[in-house]
C-alpha positions in Angstrom: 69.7 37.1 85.6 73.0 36.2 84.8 76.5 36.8 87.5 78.0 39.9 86.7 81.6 39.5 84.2 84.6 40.3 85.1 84.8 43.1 83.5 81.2 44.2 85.1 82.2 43.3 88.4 85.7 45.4 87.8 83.8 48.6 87.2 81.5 48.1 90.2 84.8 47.6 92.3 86.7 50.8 90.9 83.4 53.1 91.8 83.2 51.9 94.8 87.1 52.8 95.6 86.2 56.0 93.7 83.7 56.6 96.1 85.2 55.7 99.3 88.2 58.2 98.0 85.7 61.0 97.5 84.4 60.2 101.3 80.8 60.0 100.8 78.9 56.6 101.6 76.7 55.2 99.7 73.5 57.1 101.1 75.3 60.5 99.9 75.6 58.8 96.0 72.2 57.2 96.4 70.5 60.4 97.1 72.0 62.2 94.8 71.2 60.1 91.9 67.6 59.6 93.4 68.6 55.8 94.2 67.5 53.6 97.0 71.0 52.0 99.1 70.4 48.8 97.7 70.9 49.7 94.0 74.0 51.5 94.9 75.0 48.6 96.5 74.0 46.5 93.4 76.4 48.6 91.2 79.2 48.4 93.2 79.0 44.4 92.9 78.8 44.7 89.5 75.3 45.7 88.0 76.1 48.4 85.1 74.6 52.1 86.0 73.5 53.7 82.6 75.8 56.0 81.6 74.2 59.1 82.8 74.0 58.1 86.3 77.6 56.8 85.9 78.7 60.4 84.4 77.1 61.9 87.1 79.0 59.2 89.7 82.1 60.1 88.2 81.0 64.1 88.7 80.3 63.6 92.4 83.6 61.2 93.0 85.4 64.7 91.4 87.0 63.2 88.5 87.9 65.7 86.4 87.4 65.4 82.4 91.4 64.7 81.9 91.0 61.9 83.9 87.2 60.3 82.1 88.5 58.8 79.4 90.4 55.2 80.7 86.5 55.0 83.1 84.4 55.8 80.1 86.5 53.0 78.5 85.8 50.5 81.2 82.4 51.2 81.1 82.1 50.7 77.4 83.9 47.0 77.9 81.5 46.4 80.9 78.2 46.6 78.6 79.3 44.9 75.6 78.1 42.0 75.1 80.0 39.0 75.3 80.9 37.3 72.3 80.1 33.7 73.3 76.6 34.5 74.4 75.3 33.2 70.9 76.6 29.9 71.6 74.3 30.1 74.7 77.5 30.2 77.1 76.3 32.8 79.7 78.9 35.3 81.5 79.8 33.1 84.2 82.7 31.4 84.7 85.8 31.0 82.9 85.2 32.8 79.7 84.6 36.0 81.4 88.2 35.6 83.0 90.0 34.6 80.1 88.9 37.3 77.7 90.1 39.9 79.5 93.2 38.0 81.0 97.2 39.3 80.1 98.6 35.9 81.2 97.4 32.4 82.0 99.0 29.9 84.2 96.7 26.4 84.4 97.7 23.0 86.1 96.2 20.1 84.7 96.6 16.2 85.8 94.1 14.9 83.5 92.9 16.6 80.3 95.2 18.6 77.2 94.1 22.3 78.3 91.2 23.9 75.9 93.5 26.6 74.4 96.0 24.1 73.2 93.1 21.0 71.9 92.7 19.9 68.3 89.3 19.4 67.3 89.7 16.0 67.1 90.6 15.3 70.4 87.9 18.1 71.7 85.4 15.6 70.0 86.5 13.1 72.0 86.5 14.2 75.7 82.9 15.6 74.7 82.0 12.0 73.8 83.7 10.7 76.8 80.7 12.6 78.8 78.2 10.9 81.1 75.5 13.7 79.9 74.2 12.8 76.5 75.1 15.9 74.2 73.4 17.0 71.2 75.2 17.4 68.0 74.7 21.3 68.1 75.8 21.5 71.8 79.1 19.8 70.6 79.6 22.0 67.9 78.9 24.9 69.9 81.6 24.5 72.4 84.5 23.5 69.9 83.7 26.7 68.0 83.6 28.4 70.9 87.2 26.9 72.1 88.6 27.3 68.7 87.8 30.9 69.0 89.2 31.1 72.4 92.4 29.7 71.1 93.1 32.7 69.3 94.5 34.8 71.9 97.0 32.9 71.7 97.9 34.9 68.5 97.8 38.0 67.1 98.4 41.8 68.6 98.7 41.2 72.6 98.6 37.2 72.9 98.3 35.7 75.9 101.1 34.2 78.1 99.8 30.8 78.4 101.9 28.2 80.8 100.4 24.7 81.1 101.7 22.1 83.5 100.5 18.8 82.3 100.3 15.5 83.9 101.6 12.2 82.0 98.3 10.9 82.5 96.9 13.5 79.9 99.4 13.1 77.5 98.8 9.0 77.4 95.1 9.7 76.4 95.8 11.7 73.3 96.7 10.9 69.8 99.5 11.5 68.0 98.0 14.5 66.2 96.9 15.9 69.4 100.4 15.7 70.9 102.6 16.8 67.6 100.0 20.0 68.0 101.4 20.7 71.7 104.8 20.7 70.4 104.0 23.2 67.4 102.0 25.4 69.6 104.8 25.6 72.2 107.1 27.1 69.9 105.2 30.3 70.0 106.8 32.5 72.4 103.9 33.5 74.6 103.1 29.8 75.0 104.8 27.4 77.6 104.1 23.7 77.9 106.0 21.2 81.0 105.2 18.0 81.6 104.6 16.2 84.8 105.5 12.6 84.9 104.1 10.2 87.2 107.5 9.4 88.2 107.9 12.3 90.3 105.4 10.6 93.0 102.9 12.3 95.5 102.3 15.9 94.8 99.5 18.4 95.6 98.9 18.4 91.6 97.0 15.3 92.7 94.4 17.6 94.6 93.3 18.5 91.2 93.6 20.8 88.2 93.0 24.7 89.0 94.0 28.1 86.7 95.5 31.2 87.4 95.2 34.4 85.7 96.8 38.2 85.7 94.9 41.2 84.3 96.2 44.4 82.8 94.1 46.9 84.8 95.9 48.4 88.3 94.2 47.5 91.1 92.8 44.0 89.4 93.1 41.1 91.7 94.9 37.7 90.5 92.2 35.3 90.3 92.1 31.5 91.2 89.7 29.4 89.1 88.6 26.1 89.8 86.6 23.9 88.1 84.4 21.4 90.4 82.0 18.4 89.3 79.0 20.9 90.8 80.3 23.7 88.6 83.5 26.4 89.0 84.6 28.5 91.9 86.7 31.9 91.0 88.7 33.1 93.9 90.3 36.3 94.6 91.3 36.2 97.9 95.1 37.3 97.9 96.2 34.6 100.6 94.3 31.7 98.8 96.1 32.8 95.2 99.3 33.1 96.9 99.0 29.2 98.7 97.8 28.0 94.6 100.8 30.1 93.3 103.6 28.3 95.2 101.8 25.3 94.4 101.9 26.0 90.6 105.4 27.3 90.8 106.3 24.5 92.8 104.8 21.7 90.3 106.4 23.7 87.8 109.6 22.8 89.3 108.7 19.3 89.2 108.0 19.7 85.6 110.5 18.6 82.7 111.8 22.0 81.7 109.7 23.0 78.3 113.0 21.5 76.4 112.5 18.4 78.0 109.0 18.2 77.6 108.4 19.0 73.4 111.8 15.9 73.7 109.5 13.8 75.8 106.2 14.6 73.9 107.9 14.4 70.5 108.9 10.7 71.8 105.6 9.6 72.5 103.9 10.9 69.6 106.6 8.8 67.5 104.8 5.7 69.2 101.5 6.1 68.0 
């Protein structure tokens, strides 16, 4: 069985803060719904109830019928299916992050950020791979980042802020880097570059993501990807240390002016 989704793991978290409200423990929800602990316990971190016993959670925790509505939402988001599960990409990860995300701030020293790729140069960091890929797995994960890329448009984009190192920039062709500058001009979308120049940095501990969700309550999260997989992180005093760091390598940063000048420069020398 899969990790729970963001969204899954939300609901869990908002019945348990119900609950705790309401003053009962999870014995008191457990017996009433004719539950052992454990599945109570399972819910909470994230394993959808069915909505009967999640009306009836809802009854106990005495919300009234004015108030259903926004949880019956939640509920409905934390069952559906998620879209990239036909390109076998399971709920873990990024992707359950991202989808639900209101803005996206991602530091990276080495590699042109998915939302912002051509195909092209997707292509090539996929053939750059030690693991042999089929030709199916490779299409499968640029359609799958092509449709990430549209939240960047549309009702309710994204705010996307990528601090990129020079490094990244020097590996990609001209089309790759003239599509930076035309995605920058949206105005959800905010690209800085990082030169070498600017020496030793804590950028040089490696690339990591930040993200902000529209619900009250939801946690920033801090995702990291690692050669042994990814790591999401919402402990408030960790997010805070990675958010001064990505505010301060923004400051680093040519301002977005700057950078689409500096970009624009390069691209002219391919």
């Amino acid at each position: 069985m899969s990790e729970p989704t963001f969204r899954q793991r939300r609901l869990g978290r908002v019945l348990q803060e119900l609950r705790e409200k309401a003053g009962l423990n999870q014995k008191d929800i457990a017996d009433r719904l004719h539950y052992n602990i454990a599945k109570v316990s399972r819910i909470e971190n994230g394993q959808v109830p069915d909505f009967s016993a999640f009306e009836t959670m809802l009854d106990v925790y005495g919300v009234i019928a004015a108030d259903v509505e926004p949880y019956i939402e939640m509920w409905k988001l934390a069952v559906e299916k998620a879209w990239w599960h036909q390109y076998r990409k399971d709920g873990q990860g990024y992707l359950s992050l991202e989808q639900d995300a209101t803005r996206v701030r991602t530091f990276q020293p080495n590699y042109i950020p998915g939302m912002v790729q051509t195909k092209k140069y997707m292509r090539a960091v996929f053939a750059g791979s030690r693991t042999p890929r089929s030709k199916k797995w490779v299409e499968d994960q640029i359609t799958v980042r092509v449709r990430r890329q549209k939240r960047l448009r549309g009702e309710n984009p994204v705010q996307f802020h990528a601090v990129i190192g020079e490094a990244s920039l020097r590996h990609a062709d001209r089309e790759q880097l003239l599509h930076l500058n035309k995605m920058e001009e949206l105005p959800n979308v905010t690209i800085q570059v990082l030169l070498d120049s600017v020496g030793l940095h804590d950028g040089h501990n490696g690339s990591f993501s930040l993200l902000d969700f529209p619900y009250p309550g939801d946690p920033q999260v801090l995702y990291i990807e690692h050669p042994g997989g990814s790591v999401h992180i919402e402990d408030p005093a960790r997010v805070r240390v990675a958010t001064l760091n990505f505010e301060h390598l923004s400051k680093l940063a040519l301002s977005p002016e700057q950078s689409a000048a500096w970009i624009e420069r390069l691209a002219a020398e391919r």
